[in-house]
mmCIF file as gemmi writes it, N, C-alpha and C atoms, coordinates in Angstrom:
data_model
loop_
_atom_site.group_PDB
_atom_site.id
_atom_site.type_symbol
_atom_site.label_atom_id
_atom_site.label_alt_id
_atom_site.label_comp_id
_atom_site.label_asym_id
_atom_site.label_entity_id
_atom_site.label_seq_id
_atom_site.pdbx_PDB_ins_code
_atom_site.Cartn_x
_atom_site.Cartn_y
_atom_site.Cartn_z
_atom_site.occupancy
_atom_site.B_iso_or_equiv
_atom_site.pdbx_formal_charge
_atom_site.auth_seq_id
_atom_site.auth_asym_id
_atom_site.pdbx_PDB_model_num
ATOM 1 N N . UNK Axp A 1 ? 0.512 -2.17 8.371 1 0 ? 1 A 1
ATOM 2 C CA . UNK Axp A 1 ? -0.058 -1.153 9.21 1 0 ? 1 A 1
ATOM 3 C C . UNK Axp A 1 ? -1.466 -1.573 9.602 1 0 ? 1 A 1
ATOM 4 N N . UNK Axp A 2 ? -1.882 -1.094 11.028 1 0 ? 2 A 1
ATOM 5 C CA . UNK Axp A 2 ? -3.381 -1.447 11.084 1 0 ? 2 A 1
ATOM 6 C C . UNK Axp A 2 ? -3.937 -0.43 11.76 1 0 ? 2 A 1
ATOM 7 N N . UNK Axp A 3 ? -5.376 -0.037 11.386 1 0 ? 3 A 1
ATOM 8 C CA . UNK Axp A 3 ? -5.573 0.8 12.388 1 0 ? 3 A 1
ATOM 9 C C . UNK Axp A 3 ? -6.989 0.278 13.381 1 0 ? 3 A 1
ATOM 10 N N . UNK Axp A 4 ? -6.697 0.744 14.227 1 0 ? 4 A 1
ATOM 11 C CA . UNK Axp A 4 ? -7.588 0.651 15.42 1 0 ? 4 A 1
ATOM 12 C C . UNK Axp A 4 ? -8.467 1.408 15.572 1 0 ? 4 A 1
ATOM 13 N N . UNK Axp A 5 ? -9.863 0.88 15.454 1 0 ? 5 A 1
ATOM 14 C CA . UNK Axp A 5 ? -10.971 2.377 15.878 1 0 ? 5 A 1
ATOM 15 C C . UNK Axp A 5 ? -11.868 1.68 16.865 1 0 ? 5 A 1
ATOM 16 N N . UNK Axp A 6 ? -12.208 2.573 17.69 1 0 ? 6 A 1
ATOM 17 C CA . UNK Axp A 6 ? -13.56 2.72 18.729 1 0 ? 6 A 1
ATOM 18 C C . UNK Axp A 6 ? -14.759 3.748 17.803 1 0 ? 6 A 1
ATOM 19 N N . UNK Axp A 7 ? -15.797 3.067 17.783 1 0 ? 7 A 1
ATOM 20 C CA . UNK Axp A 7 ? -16.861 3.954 17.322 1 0 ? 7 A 1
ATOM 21 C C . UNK Axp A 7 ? -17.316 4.842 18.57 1 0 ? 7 A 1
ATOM 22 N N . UNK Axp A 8 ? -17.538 6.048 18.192 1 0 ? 8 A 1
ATOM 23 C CA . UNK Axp A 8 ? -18.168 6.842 19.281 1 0 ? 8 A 1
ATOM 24 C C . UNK Axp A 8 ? -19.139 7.906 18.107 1 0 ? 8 A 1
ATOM 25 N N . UNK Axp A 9 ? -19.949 8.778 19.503 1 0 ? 9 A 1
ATOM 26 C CA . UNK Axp A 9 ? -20.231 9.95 19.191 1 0 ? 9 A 1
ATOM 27 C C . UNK Axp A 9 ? -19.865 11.119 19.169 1 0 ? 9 A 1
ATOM 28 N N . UNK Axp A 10 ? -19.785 12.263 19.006 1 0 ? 10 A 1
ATOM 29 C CA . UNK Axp A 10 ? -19.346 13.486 19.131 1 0 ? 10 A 1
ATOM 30 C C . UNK Axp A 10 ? -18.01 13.53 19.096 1 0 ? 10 A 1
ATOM 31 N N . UNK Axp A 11 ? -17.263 14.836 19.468 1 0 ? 11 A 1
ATOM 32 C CA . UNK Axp A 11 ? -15.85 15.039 19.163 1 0 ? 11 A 1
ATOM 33 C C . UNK Axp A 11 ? -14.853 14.394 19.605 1 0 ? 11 A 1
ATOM 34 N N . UNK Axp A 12 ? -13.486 14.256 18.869 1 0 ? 12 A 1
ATOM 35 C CA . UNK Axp A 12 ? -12.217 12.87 19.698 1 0 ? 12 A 1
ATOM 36 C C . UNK Axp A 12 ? -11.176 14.288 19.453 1 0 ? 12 A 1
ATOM 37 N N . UNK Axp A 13 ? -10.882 14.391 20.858 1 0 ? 13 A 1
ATOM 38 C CA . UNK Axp A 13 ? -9.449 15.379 20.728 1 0 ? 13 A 1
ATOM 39 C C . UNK Axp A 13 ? -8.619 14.758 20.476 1 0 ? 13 A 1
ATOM 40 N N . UNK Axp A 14 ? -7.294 14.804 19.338 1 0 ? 14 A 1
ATOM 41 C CA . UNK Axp A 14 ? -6.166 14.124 18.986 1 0 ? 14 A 1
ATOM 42 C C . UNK Axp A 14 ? -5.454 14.205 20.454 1 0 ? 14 A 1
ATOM 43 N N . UNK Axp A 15 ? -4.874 13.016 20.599 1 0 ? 15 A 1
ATOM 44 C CA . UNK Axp A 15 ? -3.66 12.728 21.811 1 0 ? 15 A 1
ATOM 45 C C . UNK Axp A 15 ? -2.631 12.265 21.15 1 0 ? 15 A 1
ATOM 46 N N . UNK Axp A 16 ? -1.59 12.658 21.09 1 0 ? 16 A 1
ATOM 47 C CA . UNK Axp A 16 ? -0.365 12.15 20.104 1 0 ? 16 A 1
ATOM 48 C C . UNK Axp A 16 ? -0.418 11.52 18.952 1 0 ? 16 A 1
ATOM 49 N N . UNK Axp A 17 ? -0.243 10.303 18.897 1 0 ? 17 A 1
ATOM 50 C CA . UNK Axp A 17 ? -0.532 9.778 17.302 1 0 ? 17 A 1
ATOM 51 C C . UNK Axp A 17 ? -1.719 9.371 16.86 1 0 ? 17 A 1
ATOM 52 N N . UNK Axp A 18 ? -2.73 9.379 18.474 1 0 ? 18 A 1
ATOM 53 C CA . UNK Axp A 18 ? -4.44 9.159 18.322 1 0 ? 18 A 1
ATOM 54 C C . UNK Axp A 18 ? -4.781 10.905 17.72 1 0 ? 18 A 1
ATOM 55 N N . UNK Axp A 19 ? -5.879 9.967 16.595 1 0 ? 19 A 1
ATOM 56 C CA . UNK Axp A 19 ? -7.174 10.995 16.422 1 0 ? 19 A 1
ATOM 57 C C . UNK Axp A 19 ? -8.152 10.66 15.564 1 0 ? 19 A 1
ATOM 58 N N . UNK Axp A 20 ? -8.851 11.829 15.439 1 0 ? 20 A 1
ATOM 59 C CA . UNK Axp A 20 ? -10.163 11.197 14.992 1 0 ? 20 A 1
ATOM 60 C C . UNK Axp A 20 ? -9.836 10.629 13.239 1 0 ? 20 A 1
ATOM 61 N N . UNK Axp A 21 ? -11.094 9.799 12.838 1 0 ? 21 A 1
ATOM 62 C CA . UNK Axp A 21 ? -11.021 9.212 11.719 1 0 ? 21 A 1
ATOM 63 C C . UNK Axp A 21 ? -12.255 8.538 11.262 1 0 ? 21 A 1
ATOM 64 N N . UNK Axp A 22 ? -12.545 8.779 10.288 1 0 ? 22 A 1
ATOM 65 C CA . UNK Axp A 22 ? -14.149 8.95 9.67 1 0 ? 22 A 1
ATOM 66 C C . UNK Axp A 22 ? -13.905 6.846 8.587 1 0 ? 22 A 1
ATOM 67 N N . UNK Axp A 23 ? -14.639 5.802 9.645 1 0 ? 23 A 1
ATOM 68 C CA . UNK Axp A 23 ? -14.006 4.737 8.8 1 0 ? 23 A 1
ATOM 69 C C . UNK Axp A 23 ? -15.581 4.446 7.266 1 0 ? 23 A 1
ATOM 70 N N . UNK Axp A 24 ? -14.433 4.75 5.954 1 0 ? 24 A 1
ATOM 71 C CA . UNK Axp A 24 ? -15.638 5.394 5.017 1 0 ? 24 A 1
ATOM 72 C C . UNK Axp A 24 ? -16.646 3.596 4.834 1 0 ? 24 A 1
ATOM 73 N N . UNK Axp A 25 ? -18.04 3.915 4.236 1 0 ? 25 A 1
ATOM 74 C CA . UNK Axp A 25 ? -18.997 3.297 3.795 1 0 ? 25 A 1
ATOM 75 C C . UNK Axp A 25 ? -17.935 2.131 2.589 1 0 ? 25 A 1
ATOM 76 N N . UNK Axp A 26 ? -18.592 0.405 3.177 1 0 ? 26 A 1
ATOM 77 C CA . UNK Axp A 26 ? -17.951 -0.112 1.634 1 0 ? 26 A 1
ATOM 78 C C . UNK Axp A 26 ? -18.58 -1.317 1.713 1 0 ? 26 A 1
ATOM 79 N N . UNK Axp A 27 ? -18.653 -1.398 0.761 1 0 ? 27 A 1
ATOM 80 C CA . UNK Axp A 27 ? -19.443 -3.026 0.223 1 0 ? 27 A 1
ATOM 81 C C . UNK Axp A 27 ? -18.53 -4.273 0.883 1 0 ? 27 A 1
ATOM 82 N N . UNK Axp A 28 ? -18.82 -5.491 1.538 1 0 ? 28 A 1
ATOM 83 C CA . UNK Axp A 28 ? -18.058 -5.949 2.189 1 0 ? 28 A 1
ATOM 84 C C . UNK Axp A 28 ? -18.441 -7.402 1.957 1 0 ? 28 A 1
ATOM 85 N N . UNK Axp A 29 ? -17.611 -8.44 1.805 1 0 ? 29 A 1
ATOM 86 C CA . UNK Axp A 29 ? -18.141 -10.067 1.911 1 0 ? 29 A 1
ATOM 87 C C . UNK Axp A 29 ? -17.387 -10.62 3.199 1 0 ? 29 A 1
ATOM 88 N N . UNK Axp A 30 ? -18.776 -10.798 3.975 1 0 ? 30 A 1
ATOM 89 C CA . UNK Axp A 30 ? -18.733 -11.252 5.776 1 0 ? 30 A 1
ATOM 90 C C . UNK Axp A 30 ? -19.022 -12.747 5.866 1 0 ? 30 A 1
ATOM 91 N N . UNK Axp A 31 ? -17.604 -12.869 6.842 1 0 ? 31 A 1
ATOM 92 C CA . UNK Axp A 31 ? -17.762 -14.344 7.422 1 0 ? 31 A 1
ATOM 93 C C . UNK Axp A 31 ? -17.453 -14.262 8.81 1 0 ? 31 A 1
ATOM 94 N N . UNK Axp A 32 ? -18.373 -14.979 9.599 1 0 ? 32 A 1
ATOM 95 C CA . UNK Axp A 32 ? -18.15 -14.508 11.162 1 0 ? 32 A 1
ATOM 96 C C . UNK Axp A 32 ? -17 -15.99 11.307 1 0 ? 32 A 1
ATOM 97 N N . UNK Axp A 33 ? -15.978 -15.361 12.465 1 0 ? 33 A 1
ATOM 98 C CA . UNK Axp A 33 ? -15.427 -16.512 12.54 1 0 ? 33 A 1
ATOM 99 C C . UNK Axp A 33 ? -15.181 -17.25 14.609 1 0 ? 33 A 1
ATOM 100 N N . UNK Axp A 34 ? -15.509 -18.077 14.673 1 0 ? 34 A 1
ATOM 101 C CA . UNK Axp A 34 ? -16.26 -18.762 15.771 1 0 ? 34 A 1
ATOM 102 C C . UNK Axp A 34 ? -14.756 -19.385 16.693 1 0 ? 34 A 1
ATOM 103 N N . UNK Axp A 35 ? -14.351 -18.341 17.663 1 0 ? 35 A 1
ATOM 104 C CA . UNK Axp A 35 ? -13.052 -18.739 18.043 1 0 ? 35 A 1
ATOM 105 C C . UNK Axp A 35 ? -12.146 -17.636 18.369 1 0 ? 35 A 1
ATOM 106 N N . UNK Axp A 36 ? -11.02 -17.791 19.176 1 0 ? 36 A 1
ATOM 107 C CA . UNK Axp A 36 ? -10.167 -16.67 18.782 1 0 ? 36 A 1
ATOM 108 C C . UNK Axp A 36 ? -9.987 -16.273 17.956 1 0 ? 36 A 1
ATOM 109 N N . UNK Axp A 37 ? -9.558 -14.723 17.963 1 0 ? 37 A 1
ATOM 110 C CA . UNK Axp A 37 ? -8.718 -14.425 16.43 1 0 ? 37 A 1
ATOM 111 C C . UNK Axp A 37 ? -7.396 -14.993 16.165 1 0 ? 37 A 1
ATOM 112 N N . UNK Axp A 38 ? -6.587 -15.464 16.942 1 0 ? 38 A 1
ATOM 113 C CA . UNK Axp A 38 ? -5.702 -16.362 16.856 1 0 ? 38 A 1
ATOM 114 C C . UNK Axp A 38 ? -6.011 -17.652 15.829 1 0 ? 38 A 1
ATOM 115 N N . UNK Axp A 39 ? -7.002 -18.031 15.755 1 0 ? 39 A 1
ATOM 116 C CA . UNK Axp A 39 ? -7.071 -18.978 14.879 1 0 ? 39 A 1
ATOM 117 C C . UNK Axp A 39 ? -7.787 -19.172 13.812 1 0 ? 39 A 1
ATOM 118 N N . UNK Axp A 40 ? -8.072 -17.802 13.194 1 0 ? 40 A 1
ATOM 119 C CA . UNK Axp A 40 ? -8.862 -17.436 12.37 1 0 ? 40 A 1
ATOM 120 C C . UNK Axp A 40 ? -8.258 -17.545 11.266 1 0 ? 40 A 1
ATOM 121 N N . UNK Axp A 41 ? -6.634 -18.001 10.936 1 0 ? 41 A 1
ATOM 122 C CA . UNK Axp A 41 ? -6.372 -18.197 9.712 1 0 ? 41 A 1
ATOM 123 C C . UNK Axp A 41 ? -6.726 -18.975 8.5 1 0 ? 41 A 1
ATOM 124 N N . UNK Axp A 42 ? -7.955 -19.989 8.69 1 0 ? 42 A 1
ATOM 125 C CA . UNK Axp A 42 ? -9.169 -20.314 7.973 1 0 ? 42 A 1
ATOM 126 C C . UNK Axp A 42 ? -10.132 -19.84 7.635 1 0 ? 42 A 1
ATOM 127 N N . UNK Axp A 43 ? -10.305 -19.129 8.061 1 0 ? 43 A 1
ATOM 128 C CA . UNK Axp A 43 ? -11.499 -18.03 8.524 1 0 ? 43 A 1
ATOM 129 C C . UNK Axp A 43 ? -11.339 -17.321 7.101 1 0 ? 43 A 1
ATOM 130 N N . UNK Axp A 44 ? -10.131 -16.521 7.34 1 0 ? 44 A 1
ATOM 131 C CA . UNK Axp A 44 ? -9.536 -16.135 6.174 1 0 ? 44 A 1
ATOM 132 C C . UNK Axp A 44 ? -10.067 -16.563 5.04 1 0 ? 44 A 1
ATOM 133 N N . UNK Axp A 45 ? -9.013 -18.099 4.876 1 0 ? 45 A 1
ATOM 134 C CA . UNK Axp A 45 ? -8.376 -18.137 3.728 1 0 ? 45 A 1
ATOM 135 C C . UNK Axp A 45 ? -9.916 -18.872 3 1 0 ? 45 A 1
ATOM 136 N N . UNK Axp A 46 ? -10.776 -19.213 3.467 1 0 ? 46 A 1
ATOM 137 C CA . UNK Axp A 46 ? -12.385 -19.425 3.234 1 0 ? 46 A 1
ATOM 138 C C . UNK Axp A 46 ? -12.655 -17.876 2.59 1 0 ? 46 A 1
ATOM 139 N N . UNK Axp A 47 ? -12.561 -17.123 3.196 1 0 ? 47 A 1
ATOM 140 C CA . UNK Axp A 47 ? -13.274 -15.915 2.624 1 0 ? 47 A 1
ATOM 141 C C . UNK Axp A 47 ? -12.196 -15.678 1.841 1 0 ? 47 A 1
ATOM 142 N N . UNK Axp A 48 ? -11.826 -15.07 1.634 1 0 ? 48 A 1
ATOM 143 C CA . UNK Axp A 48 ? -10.288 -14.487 -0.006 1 0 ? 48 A 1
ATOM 144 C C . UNK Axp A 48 ? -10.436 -15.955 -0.682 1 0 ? 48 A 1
ATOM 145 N N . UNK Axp A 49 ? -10.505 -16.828 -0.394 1 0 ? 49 A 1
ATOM 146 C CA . UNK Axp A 49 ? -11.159 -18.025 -1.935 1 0 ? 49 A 1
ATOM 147 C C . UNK Axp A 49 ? -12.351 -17.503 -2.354 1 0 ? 49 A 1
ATOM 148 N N . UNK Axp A 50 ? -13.024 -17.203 -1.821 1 0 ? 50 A 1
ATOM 149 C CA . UNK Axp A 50 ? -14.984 -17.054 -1.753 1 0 ? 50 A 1
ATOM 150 C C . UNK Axp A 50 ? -14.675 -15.911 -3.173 1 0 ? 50 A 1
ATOM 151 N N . UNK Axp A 51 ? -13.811 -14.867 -2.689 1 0 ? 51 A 1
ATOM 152 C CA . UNK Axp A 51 ? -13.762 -13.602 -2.967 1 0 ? 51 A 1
ATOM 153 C C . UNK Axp A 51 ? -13.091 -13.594 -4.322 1 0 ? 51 A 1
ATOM 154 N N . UNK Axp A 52 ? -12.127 -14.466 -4.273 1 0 ? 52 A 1
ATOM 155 C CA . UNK Axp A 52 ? -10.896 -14.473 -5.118 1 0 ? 52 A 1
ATOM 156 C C . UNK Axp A 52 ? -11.867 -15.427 -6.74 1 0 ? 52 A 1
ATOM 157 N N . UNK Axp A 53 ? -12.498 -16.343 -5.954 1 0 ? 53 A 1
ATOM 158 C CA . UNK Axp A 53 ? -13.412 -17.541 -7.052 1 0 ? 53 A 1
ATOM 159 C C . UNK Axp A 53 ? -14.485 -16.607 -7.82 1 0 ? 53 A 1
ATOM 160 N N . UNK Axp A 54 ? -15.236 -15.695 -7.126 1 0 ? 54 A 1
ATOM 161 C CA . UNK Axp A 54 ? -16.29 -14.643 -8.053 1 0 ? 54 A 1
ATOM 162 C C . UNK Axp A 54 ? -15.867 -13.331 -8.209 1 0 ? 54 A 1
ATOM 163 N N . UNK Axp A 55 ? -14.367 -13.275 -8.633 1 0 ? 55 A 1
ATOM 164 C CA . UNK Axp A 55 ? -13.749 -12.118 -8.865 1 0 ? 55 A 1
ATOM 165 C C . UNK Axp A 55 ? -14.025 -10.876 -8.505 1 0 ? 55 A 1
ATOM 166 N N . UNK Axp A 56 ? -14.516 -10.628 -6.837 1 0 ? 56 A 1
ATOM 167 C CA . UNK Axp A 56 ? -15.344 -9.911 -6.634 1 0 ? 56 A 1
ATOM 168 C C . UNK Axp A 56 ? -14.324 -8.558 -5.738 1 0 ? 56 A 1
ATOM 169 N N . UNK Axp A 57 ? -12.782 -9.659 -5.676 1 0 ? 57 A 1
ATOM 170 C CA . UNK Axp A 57 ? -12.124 -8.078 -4.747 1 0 ? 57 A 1
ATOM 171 C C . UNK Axp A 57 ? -11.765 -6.973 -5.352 1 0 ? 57 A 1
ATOM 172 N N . UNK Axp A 58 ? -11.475 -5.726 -4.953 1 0 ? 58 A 1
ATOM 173 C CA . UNK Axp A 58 ? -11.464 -4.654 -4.884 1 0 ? 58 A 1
ATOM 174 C C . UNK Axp A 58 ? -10.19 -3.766 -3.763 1 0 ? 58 A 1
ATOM 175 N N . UNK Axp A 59 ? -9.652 -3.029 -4.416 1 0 ? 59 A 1
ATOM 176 C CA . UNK Axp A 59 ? -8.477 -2.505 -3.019 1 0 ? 59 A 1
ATOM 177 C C . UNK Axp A 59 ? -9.594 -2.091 -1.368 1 0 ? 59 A 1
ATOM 178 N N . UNK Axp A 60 ? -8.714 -1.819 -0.986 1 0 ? 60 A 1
ATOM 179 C CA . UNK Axp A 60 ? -9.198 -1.513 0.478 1 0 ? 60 A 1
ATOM 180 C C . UNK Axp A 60 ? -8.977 -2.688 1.554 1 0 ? 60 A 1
ATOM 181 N N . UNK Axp A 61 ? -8.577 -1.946 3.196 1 0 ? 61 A 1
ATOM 182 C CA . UNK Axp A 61 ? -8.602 -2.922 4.189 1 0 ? 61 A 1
ATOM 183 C C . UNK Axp A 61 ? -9.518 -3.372 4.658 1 0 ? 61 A 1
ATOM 184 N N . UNK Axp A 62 ? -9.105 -4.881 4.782 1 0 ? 62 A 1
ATOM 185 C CA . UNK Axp A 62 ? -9.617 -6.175 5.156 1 0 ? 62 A 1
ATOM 186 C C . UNK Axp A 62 ? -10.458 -5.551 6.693 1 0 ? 62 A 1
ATOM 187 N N . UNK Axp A 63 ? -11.076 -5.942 7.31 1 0 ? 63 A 1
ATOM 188 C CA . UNK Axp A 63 ? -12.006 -5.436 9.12 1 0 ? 63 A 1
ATOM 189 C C . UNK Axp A 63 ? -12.315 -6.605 9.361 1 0 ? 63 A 1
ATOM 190 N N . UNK Axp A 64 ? -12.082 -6.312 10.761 1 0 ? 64 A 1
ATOM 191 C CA . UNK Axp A 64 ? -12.27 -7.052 11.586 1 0 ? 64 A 1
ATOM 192 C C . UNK Axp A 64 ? -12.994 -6.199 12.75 1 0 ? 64 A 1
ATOM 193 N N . UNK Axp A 65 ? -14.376 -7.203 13.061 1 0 ? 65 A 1
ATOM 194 C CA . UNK Axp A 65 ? -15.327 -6.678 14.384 1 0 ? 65 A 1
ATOM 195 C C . UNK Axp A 65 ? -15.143 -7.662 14.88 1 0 ? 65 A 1
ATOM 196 N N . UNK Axp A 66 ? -14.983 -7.18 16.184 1 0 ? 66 A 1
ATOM 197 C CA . UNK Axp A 66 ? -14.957 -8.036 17.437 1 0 ? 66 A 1
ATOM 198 C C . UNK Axp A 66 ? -16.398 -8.171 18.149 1 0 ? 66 A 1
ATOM 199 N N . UNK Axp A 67 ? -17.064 -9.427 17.576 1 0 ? 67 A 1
ATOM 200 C CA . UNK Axp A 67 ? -18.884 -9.147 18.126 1 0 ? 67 A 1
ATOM 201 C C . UNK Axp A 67 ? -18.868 -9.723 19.797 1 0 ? 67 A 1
ATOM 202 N N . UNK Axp A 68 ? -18.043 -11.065 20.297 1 0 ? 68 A 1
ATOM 203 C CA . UNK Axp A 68 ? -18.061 -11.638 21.252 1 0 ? 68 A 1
ATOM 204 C C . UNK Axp A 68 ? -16.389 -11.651 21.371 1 0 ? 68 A 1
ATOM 205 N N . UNK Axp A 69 ? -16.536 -11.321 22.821 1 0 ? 69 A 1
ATOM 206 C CA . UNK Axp A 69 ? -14.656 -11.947 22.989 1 0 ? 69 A 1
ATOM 207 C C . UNK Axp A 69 ? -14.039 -11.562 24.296 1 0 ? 69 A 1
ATOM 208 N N . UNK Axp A 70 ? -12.599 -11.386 24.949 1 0 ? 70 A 1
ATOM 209 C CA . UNK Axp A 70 ? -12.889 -11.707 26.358 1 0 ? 70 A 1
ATOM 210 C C . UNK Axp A 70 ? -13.333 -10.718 27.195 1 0 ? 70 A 1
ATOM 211 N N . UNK Axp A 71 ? -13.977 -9.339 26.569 1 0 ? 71 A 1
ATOM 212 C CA . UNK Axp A 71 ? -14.202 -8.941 27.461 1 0 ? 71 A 1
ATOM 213 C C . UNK Axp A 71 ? -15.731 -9.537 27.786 1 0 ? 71 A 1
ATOM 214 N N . UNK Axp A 72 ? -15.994 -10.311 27.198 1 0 ? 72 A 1
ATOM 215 C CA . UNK Axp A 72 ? -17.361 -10.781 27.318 1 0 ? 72 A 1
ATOM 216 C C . UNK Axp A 72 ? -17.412 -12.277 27.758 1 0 ? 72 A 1
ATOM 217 N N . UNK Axp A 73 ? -16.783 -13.115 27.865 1 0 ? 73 A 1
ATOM 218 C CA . UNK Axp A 73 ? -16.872 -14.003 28.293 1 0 ? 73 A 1
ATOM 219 C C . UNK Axp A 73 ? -15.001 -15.091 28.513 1 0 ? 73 A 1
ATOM 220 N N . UNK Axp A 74 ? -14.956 -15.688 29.23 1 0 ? 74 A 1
ATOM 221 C CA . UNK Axp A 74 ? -13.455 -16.242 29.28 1 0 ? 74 A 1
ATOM 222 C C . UNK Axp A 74 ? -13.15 -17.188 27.965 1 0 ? 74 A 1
ATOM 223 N N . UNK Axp A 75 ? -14.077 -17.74 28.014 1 0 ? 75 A 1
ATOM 224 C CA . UNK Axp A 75 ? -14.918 -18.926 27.097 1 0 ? 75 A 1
ATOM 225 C C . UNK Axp A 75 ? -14.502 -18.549 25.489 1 0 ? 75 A 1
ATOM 226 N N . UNK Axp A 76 ? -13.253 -19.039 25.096 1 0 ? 76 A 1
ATOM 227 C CA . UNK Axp A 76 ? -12.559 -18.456 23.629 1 0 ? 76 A 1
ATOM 228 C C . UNK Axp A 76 ? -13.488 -19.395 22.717 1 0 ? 76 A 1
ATOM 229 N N . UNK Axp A 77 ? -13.921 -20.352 22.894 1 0 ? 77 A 1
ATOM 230 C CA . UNK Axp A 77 ? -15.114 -20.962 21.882 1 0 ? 77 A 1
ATOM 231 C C . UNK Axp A 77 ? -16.299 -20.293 21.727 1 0 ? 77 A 1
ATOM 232 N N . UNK Axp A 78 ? -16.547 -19.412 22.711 1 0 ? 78 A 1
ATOM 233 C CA . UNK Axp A 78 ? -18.004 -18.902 22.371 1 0 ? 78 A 1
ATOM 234 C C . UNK Axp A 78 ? -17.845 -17.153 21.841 1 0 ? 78 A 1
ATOM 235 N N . UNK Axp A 79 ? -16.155 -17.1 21.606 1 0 ? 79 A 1
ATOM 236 C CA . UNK Axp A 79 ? -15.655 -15.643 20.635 1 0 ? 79 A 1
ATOM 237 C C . UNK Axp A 79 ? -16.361 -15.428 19.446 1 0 ? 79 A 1
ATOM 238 N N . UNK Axp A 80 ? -16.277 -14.176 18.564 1 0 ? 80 A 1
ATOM 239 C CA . UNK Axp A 80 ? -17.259 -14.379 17.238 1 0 ? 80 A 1
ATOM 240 C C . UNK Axp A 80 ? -16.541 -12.87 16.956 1 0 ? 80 A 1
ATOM 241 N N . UNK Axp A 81 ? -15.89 -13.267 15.954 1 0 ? 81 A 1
ATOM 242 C CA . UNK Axp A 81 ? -15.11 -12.235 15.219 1 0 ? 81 A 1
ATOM 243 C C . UNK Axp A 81 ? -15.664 -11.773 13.532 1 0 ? 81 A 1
ATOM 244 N N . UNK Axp A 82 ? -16.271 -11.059 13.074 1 0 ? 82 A 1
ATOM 245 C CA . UNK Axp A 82 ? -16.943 -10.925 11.792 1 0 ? 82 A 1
ATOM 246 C C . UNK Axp A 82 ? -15.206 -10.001 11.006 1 0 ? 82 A 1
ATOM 247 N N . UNK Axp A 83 ? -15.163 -10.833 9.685 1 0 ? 83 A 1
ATOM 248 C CA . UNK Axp A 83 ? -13.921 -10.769 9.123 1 0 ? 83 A 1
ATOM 249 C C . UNK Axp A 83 ? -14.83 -9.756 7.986 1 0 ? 83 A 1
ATOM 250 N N . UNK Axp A 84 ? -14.65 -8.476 7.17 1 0 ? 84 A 1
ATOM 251 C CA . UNK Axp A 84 ? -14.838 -7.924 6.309 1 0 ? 84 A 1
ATOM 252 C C . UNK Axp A 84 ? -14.026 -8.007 5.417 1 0 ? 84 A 1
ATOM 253 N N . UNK Axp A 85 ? -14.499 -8.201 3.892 1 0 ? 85 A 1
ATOM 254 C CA . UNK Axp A 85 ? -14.124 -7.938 2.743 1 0 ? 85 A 1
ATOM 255 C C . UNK Axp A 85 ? -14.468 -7.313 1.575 1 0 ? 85 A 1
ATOM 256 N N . UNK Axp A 86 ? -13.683 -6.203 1.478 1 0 ? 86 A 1
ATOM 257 C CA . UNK Axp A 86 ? -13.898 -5.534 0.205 1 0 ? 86 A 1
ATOM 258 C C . UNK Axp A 86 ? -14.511 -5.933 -0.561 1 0 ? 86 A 1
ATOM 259 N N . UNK Axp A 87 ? -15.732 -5.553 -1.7 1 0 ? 87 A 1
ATOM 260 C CA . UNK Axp A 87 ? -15.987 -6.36 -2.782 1 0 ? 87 A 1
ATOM 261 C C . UNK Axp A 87 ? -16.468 -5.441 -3.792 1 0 ? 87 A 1
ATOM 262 N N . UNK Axp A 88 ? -16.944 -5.493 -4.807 1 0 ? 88 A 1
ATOM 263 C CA . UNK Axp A 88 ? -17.456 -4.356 -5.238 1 0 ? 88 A 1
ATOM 264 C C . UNK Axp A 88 ? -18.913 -4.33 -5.581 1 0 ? 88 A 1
ATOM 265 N N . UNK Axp A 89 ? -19.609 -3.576 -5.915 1 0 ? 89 A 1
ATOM 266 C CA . UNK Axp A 89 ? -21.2 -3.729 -5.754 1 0 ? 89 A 1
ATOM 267 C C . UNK Axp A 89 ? -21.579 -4.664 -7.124 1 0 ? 89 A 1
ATOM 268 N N . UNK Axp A 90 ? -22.507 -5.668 -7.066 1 0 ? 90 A 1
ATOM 269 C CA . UNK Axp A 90 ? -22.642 -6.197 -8.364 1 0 ? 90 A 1
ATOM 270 C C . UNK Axp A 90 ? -24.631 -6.308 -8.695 1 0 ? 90 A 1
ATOM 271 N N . UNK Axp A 91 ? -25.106 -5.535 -7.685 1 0 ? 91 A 1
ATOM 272 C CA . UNK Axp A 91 ? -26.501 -5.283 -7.932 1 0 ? 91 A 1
ATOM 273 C C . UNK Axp A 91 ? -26.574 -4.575 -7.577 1 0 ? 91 A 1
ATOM 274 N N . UNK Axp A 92 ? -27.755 -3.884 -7.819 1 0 ? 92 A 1
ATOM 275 C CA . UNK Axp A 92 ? -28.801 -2.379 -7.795 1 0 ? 92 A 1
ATOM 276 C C . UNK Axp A 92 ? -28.438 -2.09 -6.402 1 0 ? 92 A 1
């Protein structure tokens, strides 16, 4: 399952299976990844080693921000996708 959000302000009237949804606060280990998301399956598997090596995951879904991409340029090399990962807090 995945879900899809647009950040906005103020109220989202439900439209059929759309509605609003509050995406909660979480500690996260970020790797931007430089390219389509199509080929981000390194991207990945770099971060869940990172994660997996300082025993740092935690349940919750994986995010994905879309910082650069086509609506911003045609140019799939100059894309920039920031991959989120769960982690859990290990300082103050």
């Amino acid at each position: 399952m995945a879900t899809v959000f647009v950040p906005c302000d103020g109220p989202v009237r439900p439209i059929g299976r759309v509605g609003p949804s509050v995406i909660p606060a979480a500690r996260l280990a970020v790797l931007v990844h430089r390219g389509p998301p199509i080929e981000a399956d390194r991207s990945y598997g770099a971060l869940a080693s990172y994660v997996a090596r300082h025993s740092l995951a935690v349940a919750g879904p994986v995010r994905e921000y879309y910082l650069t991409g086509r609506r911003d340029t045609e140019d799939g090399s100059r894309w920039r996708t920031e991959i989120c990962w769960p982690v859990f807090r290990t300082g103050a």
